[in-house]
C-alpha positions, 0 to 999 in steps of 0.5 A: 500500500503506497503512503499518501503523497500532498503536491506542493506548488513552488517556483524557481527562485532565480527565475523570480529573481530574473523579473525585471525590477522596472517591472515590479516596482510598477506592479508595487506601485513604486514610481520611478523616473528617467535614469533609474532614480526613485524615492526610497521605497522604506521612507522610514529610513530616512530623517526626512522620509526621503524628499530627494530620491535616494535609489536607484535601480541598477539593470545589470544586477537587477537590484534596487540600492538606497545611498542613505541607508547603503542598502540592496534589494533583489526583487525577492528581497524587496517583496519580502520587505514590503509586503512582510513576507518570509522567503518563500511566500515571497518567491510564490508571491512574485510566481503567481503575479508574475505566471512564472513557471511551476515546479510541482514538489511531491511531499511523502511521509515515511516512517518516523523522524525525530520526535516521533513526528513522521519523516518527510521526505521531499522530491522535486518534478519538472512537469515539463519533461 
């Protein structure tokens, strides 16, 4: 008798770190002007909430960095910060907005693990192959 198996939807994190930042600010309703600068999209980081734009998106690398606070966002990281996601909820956040492609991960529980608690045991499936 085979043990039941749950499907778990996720999504490849460097494809969702591959998303143009141009084009999530947009979605996130992040205004930004010619040459890539734009206010901080943290106000809070700033004494004067950032009346001068402060950042800037960078194309080669695809991230967003702030002068004042010297920091750098991935479009994951920026998800993450804005919406007050963990890693994953960030990734299947930006997957689902922006239709990137599935990977369907095949949870089973085998025996017992630590604590008595069952063992699971996880496999990754392309459903393209």
């Amino acid at each position: 008798m085979k043990k039941a198996q749950h499907k778990v939807a996720l999504y490849d994190a460097n494809e969702a770190r591959d998303i143009p930042m141009g084009r999530l600010l947009e979605v996130l309703g992040v205004r930004h002007g010619r040459g890539g600068f734009l206010r901080c999209p943290f106000p809070g980081h700033h004494k004067n909430g950032d009346a001068n734009p402060s950042a800037k998106v960078y194309l080669p690398k695809n991230k967003l960095h702030c002068f004042v606070s010297d920091e750098s966002w991935s479009t994951i990281d920026l998800v993450k910060e804005l919406k007050g996601l963990t890693t994953l909820d960030a990734i299947k956040w930006l997957g689902e907005t922006f239709h990137l492609r599935e990977k369907e991960s095949r949870i089973s529980f085998k025996g017992r693990g630590k604590g008595g608690l069952p063992a699971m045991k996880r496999r990754i499936v392309d459903p393209s192959r």
